[in-house]
N, C-alpha and C positions, 0 to 999 in steps of 0.2 A: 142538200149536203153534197160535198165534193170530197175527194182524199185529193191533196196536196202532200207536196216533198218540198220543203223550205227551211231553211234554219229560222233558229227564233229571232235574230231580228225582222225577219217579213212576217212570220206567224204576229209577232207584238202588231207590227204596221196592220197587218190584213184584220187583228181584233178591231185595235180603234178604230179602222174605216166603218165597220161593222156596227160597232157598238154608237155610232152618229157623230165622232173624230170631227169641226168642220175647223180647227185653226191649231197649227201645227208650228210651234217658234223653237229654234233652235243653234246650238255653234255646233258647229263640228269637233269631235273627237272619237279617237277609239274606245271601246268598238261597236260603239252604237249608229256609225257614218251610213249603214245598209238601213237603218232607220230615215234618219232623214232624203238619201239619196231615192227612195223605195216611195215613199210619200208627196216626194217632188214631182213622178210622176204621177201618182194615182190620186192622190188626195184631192186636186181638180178636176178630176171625172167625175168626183162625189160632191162638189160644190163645196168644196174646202177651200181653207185659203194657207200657203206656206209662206214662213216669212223664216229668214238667215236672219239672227241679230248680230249684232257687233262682239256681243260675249254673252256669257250666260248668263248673269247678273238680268239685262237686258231681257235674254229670251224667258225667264222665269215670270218677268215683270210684266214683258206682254201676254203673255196666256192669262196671267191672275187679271188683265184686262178684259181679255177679250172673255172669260168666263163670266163678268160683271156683265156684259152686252148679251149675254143671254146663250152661248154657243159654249159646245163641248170643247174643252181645249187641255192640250197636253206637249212635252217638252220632250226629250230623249236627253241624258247624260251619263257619266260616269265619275269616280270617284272626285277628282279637281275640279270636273266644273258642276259638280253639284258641292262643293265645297263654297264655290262663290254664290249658289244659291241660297245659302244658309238662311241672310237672314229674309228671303223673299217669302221663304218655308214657313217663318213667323208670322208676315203680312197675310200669308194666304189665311193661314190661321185663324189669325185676329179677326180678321173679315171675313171669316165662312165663306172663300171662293172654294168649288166645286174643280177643282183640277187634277189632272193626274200625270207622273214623272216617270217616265221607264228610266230606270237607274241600274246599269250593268257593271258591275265591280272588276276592279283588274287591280295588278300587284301595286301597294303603295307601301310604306307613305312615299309624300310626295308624288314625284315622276314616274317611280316606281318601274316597276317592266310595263312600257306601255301598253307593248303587245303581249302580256297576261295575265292570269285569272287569278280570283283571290275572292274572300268571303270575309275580309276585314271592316268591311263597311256596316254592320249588323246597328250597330250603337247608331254611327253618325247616318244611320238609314233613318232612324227615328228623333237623337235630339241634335240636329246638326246645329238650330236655333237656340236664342236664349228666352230663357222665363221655361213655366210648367206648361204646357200642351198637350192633347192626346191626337195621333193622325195612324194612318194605315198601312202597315208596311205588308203586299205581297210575293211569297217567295214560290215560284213554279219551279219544276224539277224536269221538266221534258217541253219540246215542241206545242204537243197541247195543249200544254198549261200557258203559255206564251203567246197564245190566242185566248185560249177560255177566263184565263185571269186579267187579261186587258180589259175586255169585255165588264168584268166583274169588278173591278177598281172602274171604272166610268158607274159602274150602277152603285156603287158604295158612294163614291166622291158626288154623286147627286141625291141620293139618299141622306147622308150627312152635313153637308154642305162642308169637306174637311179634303185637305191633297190628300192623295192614294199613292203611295211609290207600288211599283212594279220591280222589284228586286231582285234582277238575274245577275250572269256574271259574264265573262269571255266565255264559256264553256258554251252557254248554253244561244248566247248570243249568234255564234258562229257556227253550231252544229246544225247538220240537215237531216229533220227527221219526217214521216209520214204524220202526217194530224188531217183531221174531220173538220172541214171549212163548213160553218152554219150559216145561210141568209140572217140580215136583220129579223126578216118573220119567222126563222126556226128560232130567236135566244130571245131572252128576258130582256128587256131594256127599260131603264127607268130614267124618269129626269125628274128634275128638282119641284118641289111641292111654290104654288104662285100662292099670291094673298088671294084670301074671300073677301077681304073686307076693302070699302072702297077706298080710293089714294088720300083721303081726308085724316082716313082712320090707322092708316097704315105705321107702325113701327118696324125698322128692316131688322131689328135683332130679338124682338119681340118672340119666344121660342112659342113651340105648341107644346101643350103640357107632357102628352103624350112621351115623346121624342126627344124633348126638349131643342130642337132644329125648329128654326124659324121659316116659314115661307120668304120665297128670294124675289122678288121686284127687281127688275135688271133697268139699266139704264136704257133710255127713250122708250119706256112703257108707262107711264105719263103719272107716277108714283116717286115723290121725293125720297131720293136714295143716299145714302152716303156709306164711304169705305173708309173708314176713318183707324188710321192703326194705332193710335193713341186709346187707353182706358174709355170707353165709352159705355154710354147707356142704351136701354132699347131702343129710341126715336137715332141712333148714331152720335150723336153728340160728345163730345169729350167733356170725361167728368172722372176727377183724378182721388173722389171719396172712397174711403175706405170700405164703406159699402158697395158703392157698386164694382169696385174695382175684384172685391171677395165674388160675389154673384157672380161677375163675369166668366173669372177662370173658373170659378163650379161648374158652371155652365159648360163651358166649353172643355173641358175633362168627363164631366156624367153624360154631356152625349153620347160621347163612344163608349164609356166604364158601364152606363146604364143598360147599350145598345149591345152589348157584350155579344150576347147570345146571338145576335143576328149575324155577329163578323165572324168567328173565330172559324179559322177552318185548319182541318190538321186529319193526316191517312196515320193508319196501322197496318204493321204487316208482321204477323203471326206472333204477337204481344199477349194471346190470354194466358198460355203457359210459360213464356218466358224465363231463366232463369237471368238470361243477359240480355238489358236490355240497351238496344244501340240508340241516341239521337242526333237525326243528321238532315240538313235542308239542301235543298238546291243540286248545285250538278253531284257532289259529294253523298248524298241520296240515294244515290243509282247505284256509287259504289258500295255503301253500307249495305244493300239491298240484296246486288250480288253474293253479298260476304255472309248476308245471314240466312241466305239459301245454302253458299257452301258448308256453313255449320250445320245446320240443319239435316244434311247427307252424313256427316259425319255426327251425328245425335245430341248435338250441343243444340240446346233448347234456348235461342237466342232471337231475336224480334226486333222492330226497328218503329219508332217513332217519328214521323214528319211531318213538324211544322210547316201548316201554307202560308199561315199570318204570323207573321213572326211580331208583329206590335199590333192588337195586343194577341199574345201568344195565347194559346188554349189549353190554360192550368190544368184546370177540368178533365181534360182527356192524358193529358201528362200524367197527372197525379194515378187514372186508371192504370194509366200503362203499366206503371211502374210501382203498381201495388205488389206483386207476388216477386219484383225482381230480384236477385242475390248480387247481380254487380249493374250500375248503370252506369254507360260511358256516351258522354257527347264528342262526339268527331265533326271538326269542323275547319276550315283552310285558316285559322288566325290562334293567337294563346288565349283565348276562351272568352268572346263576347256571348254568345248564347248561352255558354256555359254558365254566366255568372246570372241569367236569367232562370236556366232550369236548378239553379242553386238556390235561389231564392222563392222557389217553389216546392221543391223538397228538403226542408231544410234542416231535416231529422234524419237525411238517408246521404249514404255516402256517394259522389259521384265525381266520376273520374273522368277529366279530360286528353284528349289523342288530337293535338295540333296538327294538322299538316300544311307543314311550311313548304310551299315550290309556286312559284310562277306557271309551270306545267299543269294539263289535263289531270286530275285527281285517275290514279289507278287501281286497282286492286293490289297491288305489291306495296304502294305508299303506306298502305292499312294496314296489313293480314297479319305481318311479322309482328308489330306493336299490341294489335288488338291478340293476338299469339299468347304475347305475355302478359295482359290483365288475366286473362282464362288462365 
């Protein structure tokens, strides 16, 4: 183990190299550019390969390749040009590539303030595509997590065989904080389950009961494969019946619905006695956090909830938090995307949302006066 000083976009970079990172495709844009500029250099000492594509359209499509050839592969973007990635999000899908997207959020829509921060991306983190799908949105709230959860979306997106987004913001992208660098042989590392059975026998979307994830045969490992983003059946083939078409998306939704318990991950911070209970992810987190230690000096019994998976979110522990509380308020940088998820979770309790609209670093004065007057 090492202590480094790095902001989160080298922490994100230094995870993947760690977690076995070896094809890295990418465009440039703010403010993920220390991502790719950062892996230009390092990611070839590790036997990686970088490749610039012409757009992101492009850079999505080669990773969801190069994950079929058998290597860990992931992208870097933000709000536009994962917006062009939309429908590649479906393909990964459809085809169970194992990939994962660090996606850092800045002011939109559109252009938006290039250079800032924003938490609007919540929704289009998860259904940027079209049709029903389930995939994995991680939201870290500090430096370490920007390592630790990199790490953790490579071992989910090969567990699953489903994208992992990695879901920070400007804040957290660009701030430099101390965090605990692990070797490969200090962390978990997982990669994806291969056939037992030989290449005669082989089905590529054939699941295991268990899991319902199929073992992955990648190309040139001497097993007929196909990546077929049309309705298909377990041998790959396109098949537009109504049956298999129903099994398909079962399948591919109960993986992760079924797998529930393995993903959800989500902190509490002094929520058994709560009266007020706060919920807030990402750089916005840190401020609610602040805010509910200063109440707590001043005897106001208030608590904070934080989502790490914000798709799928951790009902389960929501629902505890928020058993004993008298007012719950979600604070978050947009007019209420997660809102309308912890709405549909408690949908018997009253809950208040606190926007905070600025391009700007989230403060404690954006909050204190607002959250002032719910109290």
């Amino acid at each position: 183990m090492k202590v480094k000083f790095q902001p989160g976009n080298i922490a994100v970079s230094e995870g993947a190299i760690v977690a076995g990172l070896k094809f890295f495709a990418g465009y440039p844009i703010t403010p993920v550019n220390e991502i790719f500029e950062y892996l230009s250099h390092e990611l070839p000492k590790h036997g990686g390969i970088i490749y610039q594509a012409e757009d992101e359209i492009a850079a999505i499509n080669a990773i969801i390749g190069a994950s079929w050839t058998g290597v860990k592969a992931m992208t870097a973007t933000s709000g536009p040009g994962y917006s062009l990635m939309a429908e590649s999000i479906g393909y990964a899908v459809m085809v169970e590539a194992p990939i994962v997207v660090v996606y850092s959020m800045r002011a939109g829509p559109s252009t938006g303030v290039a250079t800032g921060t924003g938490q609007g991306d919540v929704i289009q983190s998860k259904w940027s595509s079209h049709g029903h799908y389930e995939l994995i949105v991680l939201a870290p709230n500090n430096v370490q997590e920007c390592f630790d959860l990199t790490i953790e979306a490579f071992n989910l997106a090969e567990s699953f065989r489903v994208p992992v987004i990695v879901l920070i913001d400007a804040v957290l992208s660009h701030m430099a904080e101390k965090y605990t660098w692990k070797s490969p042989k200090e962390v978990k590392l997982i990669t994806r389950k291969k056939p037992k059975v030989p290449p005669e026998q082989y089905k590529p979307f054939k699941p295991d009961p268990e899991d319902l994830v199929p073992p992955m045969a990648c190309y040139g490992e001497g097993y007929a494969v196909l990546a077929e983003s049309l309705s298909h059946d377990e041998r790959g083939y396109y098949d537009p019946s109504r049956e298999t078409y129903a099994e398909l998306i079962k399948r591919l939704t109960m993986k992760i619905v079924k797998n529930k318990h393995r993903i959800v991950m989500s902190e509490t911070y002094m929520t058994s006695d709560a009266d007020f209970l706060f919920i807030a992810f990402g750089s916005v987190s840190r401020v609610v956090h602040a805010i509910v230690r200063e109440l707590r000096k001043k005897g106001v019994k208030a608590g904070l909830f934080r989502p790490i998976t914000l798709w799928p979110l951790d009902d389960i522990k929501v629902k505890e938090a928020a058993r004993s509380a008298k007012k719950i308020v979600v604070v978050e940088m947009n007019y209420g995307q997660l809102y309308r998820e912890v709405l549909s979770i408690l949908r018997n309790r009253e809950v208040h949302l606190l926007p905070i609209i600025t391009p700007d670093p989230p403060v404690i004065d954006d909050v204190y006066s607002a959250i002032g007057e719910l109290l």
